[in-house]
C-alpha positions, 0 to 999 in steps of 0.5 A: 500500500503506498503510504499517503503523503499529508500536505500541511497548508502554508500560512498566508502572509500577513498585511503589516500594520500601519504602525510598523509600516509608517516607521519603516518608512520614517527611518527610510526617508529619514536616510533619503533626507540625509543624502538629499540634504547632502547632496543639495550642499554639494550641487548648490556649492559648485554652482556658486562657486564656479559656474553660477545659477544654472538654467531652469532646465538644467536644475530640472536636470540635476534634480532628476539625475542626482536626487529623483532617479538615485533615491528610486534606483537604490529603494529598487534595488534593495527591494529587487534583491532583498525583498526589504528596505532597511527600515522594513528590516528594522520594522521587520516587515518584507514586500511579496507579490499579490496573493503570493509569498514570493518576493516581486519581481525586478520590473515589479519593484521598478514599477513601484518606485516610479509610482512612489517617486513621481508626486516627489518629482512634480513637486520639485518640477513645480517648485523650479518653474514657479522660481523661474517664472517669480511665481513662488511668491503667488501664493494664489497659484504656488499654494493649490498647485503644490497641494494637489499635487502633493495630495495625489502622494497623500492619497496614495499613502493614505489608502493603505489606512483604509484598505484589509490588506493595507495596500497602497496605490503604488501597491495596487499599480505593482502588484505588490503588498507589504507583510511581516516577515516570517525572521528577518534571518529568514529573508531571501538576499536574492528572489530566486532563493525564495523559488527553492521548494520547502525544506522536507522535514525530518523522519522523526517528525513525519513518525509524530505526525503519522501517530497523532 
């Protein structure tokens, strides 16, 4: 007689709570800022110093290439490789796919810091061409047209808070979801290794289980 073999059902991921979710994410762009800061000395430094107030398209430029696109390129790559940010680390917390235990895929992740990059690169787009055109000082036009777009980040953010699966919009355009980690030792340093089957448990464990 072919012994039967009994199949345990995996647990389903949990959806991270906001209170863990809302630190990680303090600590997060808590190191952006830092870096922002940083970098923002650095640029502002040079130009004083030896080439002078640069164009607006320039500034546009260099916000692109030096704030915008690092910050996104360095969230994407922990998350592609790791499954985590280092505040989701610290929070214990890790990004799967959509009913899935498996971590994101690379163009998942991409897609993810796009959506959350974008409000921050309009504000700053917004910010440069309302400097150029003296319009900072309009508060009629600077103040609506910072909020909206400020907003459209808000909203995105605040869905989470109203959602079971406390999935934000930049989640729900991925496919992805935040969740807690099973163990922070636990976590794959490279999506593949989460594709490896389970571990089959021991002789003397399958005896426990065949005589309960």
């Amino acid at each position: 007689m072919t012994p039967v073999r009994l199949i345990e059902p995996s647990t389903p991921p949990v959806p991270a709570p906001w209170k863990p979710r809302t630190l990680a994410g303090l600590i997060d762009l808590g190191i952006v800022a830092v870096y922002v800061v940083f970098i923002t000395l650095i640029i502002g430094l040079v130009f004083s110093l030896v080439i002078g107030a640069p164009p607006l398209w320039a500034a546009i430029l260099l916000g692109l290439l030096f704030v915008e696109a690092p910050v996104a390129v360095w969230w994407w790559r922990q998350e592609s490789l790791a499954a985590t940010t280092i505040g989701k680390r610290r929070q214990g917390l890790r990004l799967v796919r959509m009913n899935s235990d498996r971590p994101p895929s690379s163009p998942r992740c991409a897609v993810r810091q796009v959506m959350k990059i974008l409000p921050w690169a309009l504000v700053h787009l917004l910010i440069l061409v309302a400097a150029d055109l003296d319009l900072m000082d309009q508060w009629w036009w600077s103040v609506p047209a910072l909020a909206i777009v400020a907003a459209i980040g808000a909203i995105s953010i605040l869905v989470s808070y109203f959602r079971i699966d406390h999935r934000t919009g930049y989640d729900l355009v991925a496919g992805t979801q935040v969740v807690l980690a099973r163990g922070a030792e636990h976590l794959p340093t490279n999506p593949r290794l989460a594709e490896r089957p389970p571990v089959r448990p021991r002789r003397a464990d399958r005896l426990k289980r065949g005589q309960g």
